[in-house]
VEXDREN-238153 format. One record per residue (C-alpha): residue in one letter; x, z, y. Coordinates in steps of 0.25 Angstrom, whole numbers, plus 2048, in hexadecimal, padded with zeros to 3 digits. Each point is the difference from the previous one (the first is absolute). Example, Ala and Ser with C-alpha at 12.3 -4.5 7.8 and 13.67 -1.06 7.14 Angstrom:
2
A83181F7EES8067FE80E
//
This chain:
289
XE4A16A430X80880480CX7FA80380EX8077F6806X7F97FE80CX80480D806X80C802809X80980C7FDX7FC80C7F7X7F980C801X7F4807808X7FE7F9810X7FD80F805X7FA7FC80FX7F67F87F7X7FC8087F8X7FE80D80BX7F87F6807X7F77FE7F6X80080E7FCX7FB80380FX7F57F5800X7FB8057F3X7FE80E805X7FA7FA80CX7F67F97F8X7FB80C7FAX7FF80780AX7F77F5807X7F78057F6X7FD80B809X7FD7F880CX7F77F77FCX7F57FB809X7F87F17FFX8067FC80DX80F8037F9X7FC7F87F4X7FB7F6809X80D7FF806X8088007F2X7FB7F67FCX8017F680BX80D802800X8017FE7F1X7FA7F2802X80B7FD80AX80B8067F9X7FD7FC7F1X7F77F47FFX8047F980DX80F804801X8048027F1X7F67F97F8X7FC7F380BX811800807X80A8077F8X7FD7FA7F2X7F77F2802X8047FB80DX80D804801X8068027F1X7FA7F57FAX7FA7F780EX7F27FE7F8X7FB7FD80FX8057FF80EX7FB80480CX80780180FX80D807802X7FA809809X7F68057F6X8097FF7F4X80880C808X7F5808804X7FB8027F2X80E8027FCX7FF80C809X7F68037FBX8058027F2X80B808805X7F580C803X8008007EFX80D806801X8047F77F7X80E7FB808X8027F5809X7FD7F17FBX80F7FB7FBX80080C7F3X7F18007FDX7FF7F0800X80F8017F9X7FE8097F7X7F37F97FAX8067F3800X8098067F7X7F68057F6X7FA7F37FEX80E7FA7FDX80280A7F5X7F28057FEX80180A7F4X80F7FD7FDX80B804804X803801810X7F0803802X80280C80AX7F28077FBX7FC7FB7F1X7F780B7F8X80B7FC7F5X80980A807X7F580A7FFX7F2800809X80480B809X80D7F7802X7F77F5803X7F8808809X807808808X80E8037F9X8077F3806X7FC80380FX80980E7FEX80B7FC7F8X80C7F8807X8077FF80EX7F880180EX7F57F5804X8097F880BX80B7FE7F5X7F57FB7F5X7FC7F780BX80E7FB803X8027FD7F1X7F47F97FDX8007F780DX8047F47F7X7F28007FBX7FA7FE80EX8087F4808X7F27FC808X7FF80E804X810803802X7FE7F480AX7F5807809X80580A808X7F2806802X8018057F2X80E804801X7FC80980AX7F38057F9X8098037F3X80A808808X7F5807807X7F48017F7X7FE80E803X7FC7FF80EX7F07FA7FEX7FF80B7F7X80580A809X7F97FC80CX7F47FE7F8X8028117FDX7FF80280EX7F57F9805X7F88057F5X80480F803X7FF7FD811X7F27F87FEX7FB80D7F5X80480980CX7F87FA80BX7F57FE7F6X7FF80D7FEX80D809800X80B8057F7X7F88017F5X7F97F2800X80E7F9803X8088087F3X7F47FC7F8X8007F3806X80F7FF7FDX7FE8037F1X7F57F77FDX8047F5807X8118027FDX8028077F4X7F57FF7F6X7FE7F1805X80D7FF7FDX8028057F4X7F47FB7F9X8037F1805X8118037FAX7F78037F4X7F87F57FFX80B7F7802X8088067F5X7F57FD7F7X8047F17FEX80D8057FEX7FC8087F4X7F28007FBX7FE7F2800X80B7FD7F8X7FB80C7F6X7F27FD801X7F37F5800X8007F27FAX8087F5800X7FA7F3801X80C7F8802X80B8027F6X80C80180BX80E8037FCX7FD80F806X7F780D7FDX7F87FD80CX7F08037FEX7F47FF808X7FA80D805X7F3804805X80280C807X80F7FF805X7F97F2806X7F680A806X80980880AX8097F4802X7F67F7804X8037F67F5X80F8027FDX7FD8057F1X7FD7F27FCX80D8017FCX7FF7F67F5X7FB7F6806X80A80180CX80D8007F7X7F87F37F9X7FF7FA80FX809807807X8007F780CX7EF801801X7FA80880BX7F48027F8X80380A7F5X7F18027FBX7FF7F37F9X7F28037FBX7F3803807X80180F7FCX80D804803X7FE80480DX80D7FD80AX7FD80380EX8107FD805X7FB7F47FEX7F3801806X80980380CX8067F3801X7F47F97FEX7FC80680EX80E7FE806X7FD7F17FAX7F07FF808X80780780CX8097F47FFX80C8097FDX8057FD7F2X8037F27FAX8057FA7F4X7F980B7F9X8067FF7EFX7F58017F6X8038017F3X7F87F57F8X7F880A7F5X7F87F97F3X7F980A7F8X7FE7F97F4X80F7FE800X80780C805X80F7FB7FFX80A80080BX8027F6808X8067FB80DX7FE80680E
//
């Protein structure tokens, strides 16, 4: 099976020294913890993994399980860009691509290239992010066609950025150098690298690992944990089963708080035409969204 999804060959250096740099800085968050920089971390994490990958990037705009207004559809999609997960026309590209040829030939991250591959292999290897973006724009007409997220691809880095510096000014006036490094590291590089983990956990553990209650054409599996720390997203077999459902956690334990998140958006009066996936326990087969 060839890694077909990839464009060029061999190691994208910028991303792979900037993911070296965010995984020292995680570390050495270690060093600076306080419950007010937890605090902090994790907010961010809900904004930048649950509501910006997890709620935009894969259910709203990847497979449109909901709608909500423009207005809000980019906000959280700025949101997602604080994942450091590139802009909206590769991320939502490149996943449309793995569902074409999920576990075939063409997937950009299947485990049957190797779970390191899967995991973090595919992000390093190939030509720079704006020329996988150009490549895989054919996946993304809708998105092609908003100039918004034209912009926001092309510029992904700057949310991120500006998030770095308000985190380091606000740390300073809270309480000083100190306070605005630790602030910085929290809140930046270990939220960071720990929601780019998370996320790369569908992509590799739950098509390892966990049960299968639909028998799909792929390895995807339902897991617990990885649906832990991505909010629902490690559901995975019941999304590659429904792929178009908003709801991922079909049955009353399998906990799915992305979509939780849309139930609220729905109360607010901010989400419609919400897609449930129909779910009969007694008969546990595939069926249309």
């Amino acid at each position: 099976m060839g890694r077909a999804a990839t464009v060029g060959e061999g190691i994208n250096w910028l991303t792979l020294v900037v993911l070296i740099v965010f995984h020292l800085g995680a570390v050495a968050a270690l060093f600076f913890y306080t419950w007010q920089r937890l605090t902090v971390m994790v907010g961010l994490y809900v904004l930048a993994i649950n509501m910006g990958i997890g709620m935009c990037y894969h259910r709203l705009l990847t497979h449109r399980g909901y709608q909500v207004p423009r207005w809000l559809e980019h906000s959280m999609a700025v949101c997602a860009t604080l994942s450091l997960e590139g802009g909206p026309i590769f991320w939502v590209a490149t996943h449309r691509v793995h569902h074409q040829f999920s576990d075939r030939e063409g997937d950009p991250h299947t485990p049957r290239e190797g779970g390191w591959w899967a995991h973090l292999g595919w992000i390093v290897w190939g030509n720079a992010l704006h020329a996988q973006t150009h490549a895989l724009a054919r996946y993304v007409p809708d998105l092609d066609r908003d100039r918004f997220y034209l912009w926001l691809s092309k510029y992904h880095w700057i949310p991120i950025t500006a998030s770095g510096a308000l985190l380091f000014g606000l740390g300073w006036l809270w309480g000083g150098w100190h306070n605005a490094v630790g602030m910085l590291l929290w809140g930046g590089f270990l939220r960071v690298t720990l929601g780019l983990h998370a996320t790369w956990l569908v992509n590799s553990a739950t098509h390892l690992w966990g049960s299968r209650r639909f028998e799909t054409r792929d390895d995807s599996r339902n897991n617990w944990w990885v649906a832990l720390v991505t909010g629902g997203e490690g559901w995975h077999n019941n999304h590659h089963a429904h792929p178009v459902s908003a709801r991922h956690g079909l049955a009353w334990y399998e906990i799915d708080p992305n979509f939780w998140g849309i139930l609220l958006l729905a109360k607010l009066g901010l989400a419609r035409k919400i897609q449930v996936a129909k779910f009969d326990s007694a008969n546990p087969r595939p069926a249309g969204n």
